[in-house]
C-alpha positions as CSV (number, residue, x, y, z in Angstrom):
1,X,162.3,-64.4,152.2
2,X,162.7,-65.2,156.1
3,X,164.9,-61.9,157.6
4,X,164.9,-64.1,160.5
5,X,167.3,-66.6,159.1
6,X,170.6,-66.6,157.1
7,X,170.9,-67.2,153.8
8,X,173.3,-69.4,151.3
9,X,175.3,-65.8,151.2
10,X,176.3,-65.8,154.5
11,X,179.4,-68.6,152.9
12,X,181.7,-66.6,152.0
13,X,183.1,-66.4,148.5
14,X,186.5,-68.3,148.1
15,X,189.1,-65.5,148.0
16,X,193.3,-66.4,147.0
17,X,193.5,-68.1,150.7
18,X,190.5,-70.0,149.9
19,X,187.9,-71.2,153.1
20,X,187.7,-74.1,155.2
21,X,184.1,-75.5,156.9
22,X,184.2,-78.3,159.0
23,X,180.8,-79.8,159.0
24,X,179.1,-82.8,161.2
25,X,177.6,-85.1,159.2
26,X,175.6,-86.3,161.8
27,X,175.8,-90.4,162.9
28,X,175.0,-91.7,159.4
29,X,171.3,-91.1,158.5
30,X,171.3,-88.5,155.8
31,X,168.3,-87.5,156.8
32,X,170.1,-85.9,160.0
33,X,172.0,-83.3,157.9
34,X,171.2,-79.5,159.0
35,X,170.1,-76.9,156.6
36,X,173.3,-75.2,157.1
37,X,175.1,-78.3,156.1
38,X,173.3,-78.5,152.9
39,X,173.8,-75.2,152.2
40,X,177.5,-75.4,152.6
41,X,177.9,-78.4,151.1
42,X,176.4,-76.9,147.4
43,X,178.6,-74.0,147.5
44,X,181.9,-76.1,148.0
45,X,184.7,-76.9,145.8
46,X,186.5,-79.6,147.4
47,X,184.8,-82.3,149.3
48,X,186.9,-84.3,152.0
49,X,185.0,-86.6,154.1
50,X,185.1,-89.6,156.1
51,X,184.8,-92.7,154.1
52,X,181.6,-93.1,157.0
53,X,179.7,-90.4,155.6
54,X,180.9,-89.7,152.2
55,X,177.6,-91.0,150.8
56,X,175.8,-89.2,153.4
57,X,177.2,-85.6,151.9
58,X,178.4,-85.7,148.5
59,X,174.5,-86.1,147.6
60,X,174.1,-82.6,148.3
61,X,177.4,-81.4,146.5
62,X,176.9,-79.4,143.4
63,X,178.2,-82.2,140.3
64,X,181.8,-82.1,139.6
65,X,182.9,-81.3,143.3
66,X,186.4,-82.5,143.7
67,X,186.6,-85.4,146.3
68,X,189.9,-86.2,146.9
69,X,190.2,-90.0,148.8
70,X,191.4,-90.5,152.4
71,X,194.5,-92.6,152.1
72,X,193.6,-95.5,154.7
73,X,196.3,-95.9,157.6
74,X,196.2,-99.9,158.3
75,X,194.2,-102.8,156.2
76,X,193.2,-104.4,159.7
77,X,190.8,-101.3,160.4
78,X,190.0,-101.1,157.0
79,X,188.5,-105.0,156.9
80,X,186.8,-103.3,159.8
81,X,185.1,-101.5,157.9
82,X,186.0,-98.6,159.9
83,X,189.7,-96.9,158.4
84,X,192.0,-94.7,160.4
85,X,192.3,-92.0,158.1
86,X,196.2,-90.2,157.9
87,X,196.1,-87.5,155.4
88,X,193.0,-85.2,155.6
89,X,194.8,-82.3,157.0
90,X,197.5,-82.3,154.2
91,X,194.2,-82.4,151.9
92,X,192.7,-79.2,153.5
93,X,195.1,-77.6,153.6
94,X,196.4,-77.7,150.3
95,X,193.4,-77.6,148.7
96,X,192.2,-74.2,150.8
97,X,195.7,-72.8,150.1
98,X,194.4,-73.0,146.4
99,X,192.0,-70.2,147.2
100,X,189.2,-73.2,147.2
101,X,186.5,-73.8,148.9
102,X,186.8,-76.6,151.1
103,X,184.3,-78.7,152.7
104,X,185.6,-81.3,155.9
105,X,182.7,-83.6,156.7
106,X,183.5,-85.6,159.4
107,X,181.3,-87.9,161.2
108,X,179.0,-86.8,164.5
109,X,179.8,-83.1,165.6
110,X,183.0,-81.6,164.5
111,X,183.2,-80.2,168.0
112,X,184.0,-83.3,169.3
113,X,186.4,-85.0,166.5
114,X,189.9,-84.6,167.3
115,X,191.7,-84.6,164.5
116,X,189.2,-81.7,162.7
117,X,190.0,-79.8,166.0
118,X,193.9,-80.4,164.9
119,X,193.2,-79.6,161.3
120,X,191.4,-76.3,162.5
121,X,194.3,-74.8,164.4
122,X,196.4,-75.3,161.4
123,X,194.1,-73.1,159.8
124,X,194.6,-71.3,162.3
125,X,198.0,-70.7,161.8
126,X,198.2,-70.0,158.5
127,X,195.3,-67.4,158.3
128,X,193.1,-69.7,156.4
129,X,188.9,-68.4,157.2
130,X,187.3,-71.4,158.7
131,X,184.1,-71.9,160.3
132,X,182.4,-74.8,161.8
133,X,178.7,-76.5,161.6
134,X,177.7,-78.6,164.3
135,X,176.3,-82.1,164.0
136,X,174.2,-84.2,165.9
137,X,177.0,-85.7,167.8
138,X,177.2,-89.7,167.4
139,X,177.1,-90.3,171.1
140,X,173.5,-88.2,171.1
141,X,172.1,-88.7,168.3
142,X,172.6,-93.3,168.0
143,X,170.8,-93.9,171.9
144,X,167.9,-91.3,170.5
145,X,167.5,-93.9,167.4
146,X,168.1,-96.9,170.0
147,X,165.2,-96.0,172.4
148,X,167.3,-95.1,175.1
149,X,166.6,-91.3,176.1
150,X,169.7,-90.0,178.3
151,X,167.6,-87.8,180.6
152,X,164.8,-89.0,182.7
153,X,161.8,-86.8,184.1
154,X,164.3,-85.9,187.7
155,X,167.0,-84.9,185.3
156,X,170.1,-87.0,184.9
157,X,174.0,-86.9,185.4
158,X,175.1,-87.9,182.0
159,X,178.5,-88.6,181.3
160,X,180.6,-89.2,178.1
161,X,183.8,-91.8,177.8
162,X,186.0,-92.6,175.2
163,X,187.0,-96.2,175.7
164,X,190.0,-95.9,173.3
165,X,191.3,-93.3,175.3
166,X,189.9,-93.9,179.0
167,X,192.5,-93.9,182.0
168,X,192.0,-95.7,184.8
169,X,191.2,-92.6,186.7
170,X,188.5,-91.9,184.0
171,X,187.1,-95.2,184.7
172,X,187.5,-95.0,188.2
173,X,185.2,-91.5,188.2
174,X,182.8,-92.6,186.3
175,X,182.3,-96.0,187.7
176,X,181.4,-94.3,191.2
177,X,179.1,-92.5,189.8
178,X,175.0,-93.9,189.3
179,X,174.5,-91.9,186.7
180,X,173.9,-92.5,182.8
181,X,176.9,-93.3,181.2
182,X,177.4,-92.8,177.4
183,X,180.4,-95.0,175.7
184,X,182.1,-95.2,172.3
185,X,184.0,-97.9,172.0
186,X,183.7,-101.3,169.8
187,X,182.3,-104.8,170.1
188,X,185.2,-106.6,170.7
189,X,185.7,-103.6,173.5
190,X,182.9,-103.2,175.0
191,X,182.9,-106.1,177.5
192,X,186.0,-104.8,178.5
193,X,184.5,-101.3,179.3
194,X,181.7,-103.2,181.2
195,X,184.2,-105.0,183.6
196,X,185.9,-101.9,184.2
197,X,182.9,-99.8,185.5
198,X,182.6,-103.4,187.7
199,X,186.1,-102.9,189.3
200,X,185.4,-99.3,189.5
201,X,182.4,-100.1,191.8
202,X,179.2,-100.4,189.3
203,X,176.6,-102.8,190.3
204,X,177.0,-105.8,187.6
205,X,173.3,-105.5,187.4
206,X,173.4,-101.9,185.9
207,X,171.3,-102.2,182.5
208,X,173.5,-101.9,179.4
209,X,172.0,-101.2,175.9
210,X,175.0,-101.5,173.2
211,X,173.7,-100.3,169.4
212,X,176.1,-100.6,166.3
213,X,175.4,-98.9,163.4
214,X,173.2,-96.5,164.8
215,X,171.1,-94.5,162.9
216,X,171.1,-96.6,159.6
217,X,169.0,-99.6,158.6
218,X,171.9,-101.6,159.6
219,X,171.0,-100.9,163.6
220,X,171.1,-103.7,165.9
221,X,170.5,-102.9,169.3
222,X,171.6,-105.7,172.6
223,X,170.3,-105.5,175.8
224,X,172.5,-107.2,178.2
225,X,173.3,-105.9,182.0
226,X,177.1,-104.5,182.8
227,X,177.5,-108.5,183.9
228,X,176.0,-110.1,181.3
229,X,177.4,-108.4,178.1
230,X,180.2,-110.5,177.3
231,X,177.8,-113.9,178.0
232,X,175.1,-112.0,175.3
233,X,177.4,-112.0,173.0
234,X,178.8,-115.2,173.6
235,X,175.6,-116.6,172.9
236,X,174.4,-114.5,170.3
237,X,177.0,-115.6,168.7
238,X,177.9,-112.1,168.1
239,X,181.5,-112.2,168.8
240,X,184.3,-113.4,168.2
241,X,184.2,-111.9,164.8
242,X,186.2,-110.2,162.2
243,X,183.8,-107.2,162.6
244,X,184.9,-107.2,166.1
245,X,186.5,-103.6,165.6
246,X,182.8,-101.9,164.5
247,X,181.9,-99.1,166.7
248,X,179.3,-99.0,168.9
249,X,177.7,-96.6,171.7
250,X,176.5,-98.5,175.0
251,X,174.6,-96.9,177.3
252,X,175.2,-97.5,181.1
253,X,172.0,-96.9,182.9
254,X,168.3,-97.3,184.3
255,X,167.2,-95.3,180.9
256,X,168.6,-98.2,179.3
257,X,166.6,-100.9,180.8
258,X,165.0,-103.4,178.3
259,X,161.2,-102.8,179.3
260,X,161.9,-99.2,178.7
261,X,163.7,-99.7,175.7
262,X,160.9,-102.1,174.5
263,X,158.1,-99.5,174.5
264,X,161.0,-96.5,172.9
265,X,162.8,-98.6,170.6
266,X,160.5,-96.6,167.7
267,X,163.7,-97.2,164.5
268,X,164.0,-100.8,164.8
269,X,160.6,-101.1,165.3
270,X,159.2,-99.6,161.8
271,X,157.4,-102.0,160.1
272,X,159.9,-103.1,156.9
273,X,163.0,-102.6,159.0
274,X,166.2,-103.4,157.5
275,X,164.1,-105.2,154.9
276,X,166.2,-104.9,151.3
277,X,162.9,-104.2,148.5
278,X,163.6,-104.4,145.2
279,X,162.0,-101.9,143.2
280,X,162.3,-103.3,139.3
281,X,161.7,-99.2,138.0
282,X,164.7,-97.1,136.8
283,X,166.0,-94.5,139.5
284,X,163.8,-91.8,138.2
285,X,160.8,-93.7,138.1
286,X,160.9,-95.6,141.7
287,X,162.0,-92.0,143.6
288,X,159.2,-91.2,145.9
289,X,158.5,-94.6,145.7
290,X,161.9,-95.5,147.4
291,X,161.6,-92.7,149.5
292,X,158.3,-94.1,150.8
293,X,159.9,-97.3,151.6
294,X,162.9,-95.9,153.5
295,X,160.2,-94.2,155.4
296,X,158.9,-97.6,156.8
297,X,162.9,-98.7,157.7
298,X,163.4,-99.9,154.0
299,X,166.6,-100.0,152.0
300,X,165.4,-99.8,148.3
301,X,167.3,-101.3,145.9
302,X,166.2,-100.1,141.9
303,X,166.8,-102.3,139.2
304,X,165.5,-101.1,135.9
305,X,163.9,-103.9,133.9
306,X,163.3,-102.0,131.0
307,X,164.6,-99.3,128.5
308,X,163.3,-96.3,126.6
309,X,164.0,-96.4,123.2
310,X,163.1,-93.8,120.3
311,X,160.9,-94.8,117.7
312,X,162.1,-96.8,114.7
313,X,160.6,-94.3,112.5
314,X,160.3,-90.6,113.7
315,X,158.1,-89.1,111.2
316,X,155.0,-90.0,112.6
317,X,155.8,-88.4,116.2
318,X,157.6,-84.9,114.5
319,X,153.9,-84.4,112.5
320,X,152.1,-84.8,115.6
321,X,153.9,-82.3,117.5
322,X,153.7,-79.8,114.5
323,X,150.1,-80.6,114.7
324,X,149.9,-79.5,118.3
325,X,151.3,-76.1,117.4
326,X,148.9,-75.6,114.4
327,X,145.4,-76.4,116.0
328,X,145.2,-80.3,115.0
329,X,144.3,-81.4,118.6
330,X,141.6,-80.7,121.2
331,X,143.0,-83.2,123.3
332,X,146.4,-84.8,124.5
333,X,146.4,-87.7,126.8
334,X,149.6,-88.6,128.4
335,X,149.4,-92.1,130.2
336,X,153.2,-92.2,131.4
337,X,156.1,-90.2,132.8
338,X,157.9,-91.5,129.8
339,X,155.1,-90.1,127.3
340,X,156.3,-86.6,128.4
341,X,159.7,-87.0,128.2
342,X,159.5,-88.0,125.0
343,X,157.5,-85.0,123.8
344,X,159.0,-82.9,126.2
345,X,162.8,-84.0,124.3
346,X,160.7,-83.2,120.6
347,X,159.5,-80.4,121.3
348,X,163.5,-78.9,122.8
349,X,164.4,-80.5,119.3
350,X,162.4,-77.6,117.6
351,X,162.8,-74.8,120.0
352,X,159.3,-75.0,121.7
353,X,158.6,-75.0,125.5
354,X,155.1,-75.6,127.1
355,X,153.7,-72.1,125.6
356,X,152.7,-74.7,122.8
357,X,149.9,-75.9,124.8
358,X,147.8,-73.1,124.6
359,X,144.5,-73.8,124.2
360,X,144.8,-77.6,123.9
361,X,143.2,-79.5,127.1
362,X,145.8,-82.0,128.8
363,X,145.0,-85.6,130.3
364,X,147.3,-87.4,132.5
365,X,147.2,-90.9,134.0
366,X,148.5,-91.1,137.6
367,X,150.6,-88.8,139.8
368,X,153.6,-89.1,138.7
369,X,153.0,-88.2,135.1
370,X,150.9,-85.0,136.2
371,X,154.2,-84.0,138.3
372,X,156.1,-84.4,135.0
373,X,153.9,-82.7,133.2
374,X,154.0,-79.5,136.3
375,X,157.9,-79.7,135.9
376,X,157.4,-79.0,132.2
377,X,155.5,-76.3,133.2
378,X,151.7,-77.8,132.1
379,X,148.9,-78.1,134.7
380,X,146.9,-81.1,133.7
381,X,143.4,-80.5,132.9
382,X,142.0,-83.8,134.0
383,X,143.5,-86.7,136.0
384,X,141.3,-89.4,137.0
385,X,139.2,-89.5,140.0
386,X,139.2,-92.7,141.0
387,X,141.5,-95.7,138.9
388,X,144.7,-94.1,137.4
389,X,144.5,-96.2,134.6
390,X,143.3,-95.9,130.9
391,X,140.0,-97.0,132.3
392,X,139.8,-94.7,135.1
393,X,140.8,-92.0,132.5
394,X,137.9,-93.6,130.2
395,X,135.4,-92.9,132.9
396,X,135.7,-89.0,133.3
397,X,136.5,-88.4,129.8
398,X,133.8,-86.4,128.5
399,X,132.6,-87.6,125.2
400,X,132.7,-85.5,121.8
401,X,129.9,-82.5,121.4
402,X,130.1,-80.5,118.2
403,X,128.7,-77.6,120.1
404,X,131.4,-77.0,122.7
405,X,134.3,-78.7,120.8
406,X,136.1,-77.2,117.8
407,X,138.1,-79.9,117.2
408,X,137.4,-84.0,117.5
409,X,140.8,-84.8,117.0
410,X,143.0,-86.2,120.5
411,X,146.7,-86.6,120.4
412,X,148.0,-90.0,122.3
413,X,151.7,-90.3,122.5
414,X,152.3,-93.7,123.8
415,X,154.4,-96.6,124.0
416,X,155.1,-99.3,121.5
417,X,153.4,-102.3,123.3
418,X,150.7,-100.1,125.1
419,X,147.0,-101.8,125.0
420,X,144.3,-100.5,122.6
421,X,141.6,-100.0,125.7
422,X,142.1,-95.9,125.7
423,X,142.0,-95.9,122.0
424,X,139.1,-97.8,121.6
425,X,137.4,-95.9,124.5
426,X,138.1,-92.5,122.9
427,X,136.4,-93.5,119.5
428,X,133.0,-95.2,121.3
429,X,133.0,-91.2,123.0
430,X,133.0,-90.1,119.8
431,X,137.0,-89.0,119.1
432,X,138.7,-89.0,116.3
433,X,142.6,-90.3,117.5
434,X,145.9,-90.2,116.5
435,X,147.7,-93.1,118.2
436,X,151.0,-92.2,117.8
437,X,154.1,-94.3,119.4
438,X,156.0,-91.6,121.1
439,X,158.8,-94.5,122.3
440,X,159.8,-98.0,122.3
441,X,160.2,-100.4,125.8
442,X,163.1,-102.9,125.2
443,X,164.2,-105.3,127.7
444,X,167.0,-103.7,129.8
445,X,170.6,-105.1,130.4
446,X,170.9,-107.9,133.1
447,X,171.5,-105.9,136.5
448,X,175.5,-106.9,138.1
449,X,176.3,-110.2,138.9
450,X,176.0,-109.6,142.9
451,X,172.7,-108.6,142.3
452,X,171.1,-111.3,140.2
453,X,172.8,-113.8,143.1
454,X,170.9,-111.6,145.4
455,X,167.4,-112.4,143.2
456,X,167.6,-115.8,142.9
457,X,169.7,-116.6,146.1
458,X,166.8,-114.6,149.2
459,X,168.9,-111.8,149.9
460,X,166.3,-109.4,149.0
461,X,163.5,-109.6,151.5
462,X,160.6,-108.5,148.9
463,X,160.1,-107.5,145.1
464,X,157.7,-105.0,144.4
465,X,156.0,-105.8,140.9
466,X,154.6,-102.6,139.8
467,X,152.7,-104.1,136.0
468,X,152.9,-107.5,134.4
469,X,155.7,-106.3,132.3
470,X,158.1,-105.4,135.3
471,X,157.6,-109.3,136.8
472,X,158.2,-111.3,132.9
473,X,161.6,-108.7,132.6
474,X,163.1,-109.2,136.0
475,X,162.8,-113.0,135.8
476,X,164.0,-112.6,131.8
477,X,167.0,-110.7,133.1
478,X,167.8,-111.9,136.6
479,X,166.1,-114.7,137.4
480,X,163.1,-115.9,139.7
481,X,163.2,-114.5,143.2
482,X,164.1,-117.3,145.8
483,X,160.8,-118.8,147.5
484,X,161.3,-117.1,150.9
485,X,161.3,-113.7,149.1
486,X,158.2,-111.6,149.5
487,X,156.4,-110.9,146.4
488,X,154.1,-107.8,146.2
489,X,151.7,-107.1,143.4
490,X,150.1,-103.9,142.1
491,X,146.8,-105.4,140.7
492,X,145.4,-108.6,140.0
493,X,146.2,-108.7,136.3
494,X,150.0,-108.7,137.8
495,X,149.1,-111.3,140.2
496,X,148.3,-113.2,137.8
497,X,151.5,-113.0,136.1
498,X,153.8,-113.7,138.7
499,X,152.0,-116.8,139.4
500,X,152.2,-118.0,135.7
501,X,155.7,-117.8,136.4
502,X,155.8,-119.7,139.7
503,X,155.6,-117.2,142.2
504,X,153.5,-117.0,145.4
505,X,152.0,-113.8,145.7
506,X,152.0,-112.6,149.2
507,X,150.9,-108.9,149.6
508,X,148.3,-107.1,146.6
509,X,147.7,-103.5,146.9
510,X,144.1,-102.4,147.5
511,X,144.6,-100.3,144.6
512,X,145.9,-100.1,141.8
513,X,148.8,-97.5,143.1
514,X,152.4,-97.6,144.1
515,X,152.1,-95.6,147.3
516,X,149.4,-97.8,148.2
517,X,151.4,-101.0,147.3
518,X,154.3,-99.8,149.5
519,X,151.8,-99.3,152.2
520,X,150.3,-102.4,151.8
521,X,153.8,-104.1,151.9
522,X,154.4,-101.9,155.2
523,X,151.4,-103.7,156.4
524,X,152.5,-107.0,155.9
525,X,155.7,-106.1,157.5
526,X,153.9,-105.2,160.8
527,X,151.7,-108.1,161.1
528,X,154.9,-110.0,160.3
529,X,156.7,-108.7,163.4
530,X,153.3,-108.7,165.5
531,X,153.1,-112.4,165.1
532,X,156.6,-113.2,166.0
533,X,156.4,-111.5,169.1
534,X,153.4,-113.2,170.0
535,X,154.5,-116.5,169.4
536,X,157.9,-115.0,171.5
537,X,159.6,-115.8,168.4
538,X,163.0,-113.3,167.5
539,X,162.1,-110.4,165.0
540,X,163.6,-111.5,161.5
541,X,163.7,-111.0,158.3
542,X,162.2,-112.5,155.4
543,X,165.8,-113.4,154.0
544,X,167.2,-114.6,157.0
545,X,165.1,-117.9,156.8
546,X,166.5,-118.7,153.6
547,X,169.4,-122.0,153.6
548,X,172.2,-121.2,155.1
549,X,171.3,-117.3,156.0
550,X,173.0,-115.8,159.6
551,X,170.1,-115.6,161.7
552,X,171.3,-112.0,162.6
553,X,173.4,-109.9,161.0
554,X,175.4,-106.7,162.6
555,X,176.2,-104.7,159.1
């Protein structure tokens, strides 16, 4: 352990007047979070949070945490899409005069949110422990993600302004000033804010980046000049619009400029940003593989295309696994994360844990299932060098020799409808096998309504095929994806199968791996974007080409 640094026991223990911590949750990437904030947030009772950031947090609250809605003040900021909350304080407090543990997540920096500065003097007042853990304030953290750094090599006089709640002294101030200029306000608003800095004496030529969403994969950043913001709009065709009341930060400025923010802009540049991929994999499957997408400016969505199913008849599995414990097997090859699981779940069934495998060598095809087999506790002894597939597995086996093996016997748990190349490979290497079928792959439910429309209408901007199986299921349950959706391809035997059902294959990983497809996809992305600035075309989306598509969108 670190002396140097504090530990989850430094939150108290919820006593009959319970604790309060007000926590920042940062702009809205999750991955902004502190450690202190995760820590606090998996020790709390009660969770009450911003509708903002409520996905952002209650990922790292303990399951069952009690998260009491915000009751929602008017339905005109709700359409907004950003609610004016009315009852948080009667929420903490009750729930901390319970002798709970309460946890008030609020977006940015607590620090700077009024209302949790209200809610913490009523605290306060009633004796109620509190403490606070700062965020990266929305105002900071947004131009850091927008290019736009709000400190120059000389220094810089940076100054903050509400636009809600600017006077016209405020605006006065800050108007005579020629330094960077940091403002929360909203889209309909912000042309407003411009012309005031105008009156106030700011050159109309002042550079003026204005990002909404900051931070997410929903950014869009405008660069316009204090004179030309409302015309930029205009002509974007950005407002007027029922999402007039977003917020957004501008930045007033020469840090702002767009040939500076050109070279910085390093968020909306990543090479699949905004891009919606669908991953046809279950959750558990597609995990690092949707976190390797987000890391290229992705938004995953999984849609599971198949189901894991016992076998019809258990008998064979249960004397397999009874085998393993009395010496039958030199050998057991597991060719999938499911494979484990299912003998993982058999051998909890009869009280054994991975003590079982001692003395029996282990094989595992691809990374995935040698990290399932780790969790179990089980270190694979081999794992293909090269291919992770059966054949790549084929290649390093080492064949049967009376002399050093005992036993000639290997145990392959498996699914239903997996190919006979391993088995077959085995016996030419001289192996006796037990093929056993460890589980059955059925056809998974239809995914919702919204999301089959999605499929077949372009509003996914690619589909990652990860085997043959995965591109005849998604069309059996959802459809074909529309023909200005991007299809990606693990191998050529999947190529292949998405064009015997019609599709045009654009991107095929150099190898026969999911990180590497991703990274190919990531690839494509970036010539994508390279060629449209080239040609001086607008960056865009895949999806956005498709009939009838905005040609931007701001959520």
């Amino acid at each position: 352990m670190n002396p140097s640094r504090p530990t989850t026991s430094a939150f108290p223990v919820a006593a009959a007047h319970g604790h309060v911590t007000f926590l920042g949750a940062g702009p809205g990437d999750p991955g902004l979070l502190t450690l202190r904030a995760v820590e606090a947030l998996a020790a709390a009772d009660v969770l009450i949070a911003e509708p903002e950031v409520l996905d952002v947090v209650r990922t790292h609250a303990r399951a069952g945490v009690d998260t009491p809605q915000l009751t929602i003040a008017d339905e005109v900021s709700a359409a907004a899409g950003v609610p004016v909350i009315r009852d948080a304080a009667n929420l903490v407090m009750e729930a901390a005069r319970s002798g709970r543990r309460v946890v008030r997540a609020v977006t940015g920096d607590p620090g700077l949110d009024g209302n949790a500065a209200e809610e913490m003097l009523a605290c306060a007042s009633e004796g109620i422990p509190f403490e606070v853990v700062p965020g990266v304030a929305t105002a900071v953290g947004v131009p850091a993600y927008a290019g736009v750094p709000l400190s120059g090599k000389q220094g810089a006089d940076v100054r903050f302004v509400d636009a809600r709640s600017a006077s016209a002294r405020c605006w006065s101030e800050v108007g005579a000033s020629d330094g960077t200029l940091v403002v929360s306000a909203t889209l309909e608003t912000v042309a407003s804010a411009a012309a005031e800095l105008v009156s106030a004496g700011r050159g109309p030529e002042t550079p003026l980046t204005v990002t909404v969403a900051g931070t997410t994969t929903r950014q869009r950043t405008w660069n316009a000049t204090l004179g030309t913001i409302a015309q930029v709009f205009k002509q974007g065709k950005v407002l007027p619009s029922p999402e007039g009341a977003r917020p957004v930060i501008a930045v007033v400025g020469e840090q702002g400029a767009a040939a500076r923010r050109d070279e910085l802009a390093w968020f909306e540049s990543k090479p699949l940003f905004g891009w919606r991929v669908l991953v046809p994999r279950t959750k558990e499957q597609a995990a690092s593989l949707s976190d390797q997408l987000r890391s290229y400016g992705a938004v995953p969505h999984e849609v599971p295309t198949i189901a894991v199913e016992p076998p019809r008849t258990p008998q064979q599995m249960e004397r397999a696994v009874k085998g393993l414990v009395t010496g039958r097997y030199e050998w057991i090859a597991f060719t999938s994360v499911n494979a484990v699981k299912a003998v993982r779940e058999k051998f909890e069934e009869y009280g054994l844990d991975a003590r079982a495998f001692a003395g029996i060598k282990v094989a595992a095809v691809g990374e995935q299932t040698a990290a399932a087999l780790v969790e179990f506790g089980v270190k694979p002894d081999l794992v293909p060098s090269g291919e992770q597939s059966a054949a790549g597995l084929l290649e390093d086996w080492p064949p049967y020799d009376p002399v050093f093996d005992p036993i000639d016997r290997v145990f392959l748990p498996r699914a239903d409808i997996a190919t006979e190349t391993l088995v077959a490979g085995l016996i030419e290497l001289g192996w006796e096998v037990d093929d056993v079928t460890a589980y059955r792959t059925v056809r998974a439910s239809p995914p919702p309504a919204d999301t089959r429309e999605a499929i077949k209408g372009g509003g996914f901007d690619a589909v990652l095929f990860t085997s043959s199986s995965t591109v005849r299921n998604l069309v059996g349950i959802a459809g074909k994806p529309h023909n200005v959706t991007v299809i990606a391809c693990i191998g050529p035997a999947t190529a292949k199968t998405a064009e015997e059902h019609g599709l045009r294959v654009d991107v095929l990983s150099p190898e026969p791996s999911v990180g590497k497809l991703a990274e190919a996809l990531a690839e494509y992305g970036a010539a994508r974007r390279e060629a449209a600035k080239e040609a001086g075309d607008p960056v865009s989306r895949p999806s956005e080409r498709r009939p009838g598509a905005r040609r931007r969108r701001t959520t």
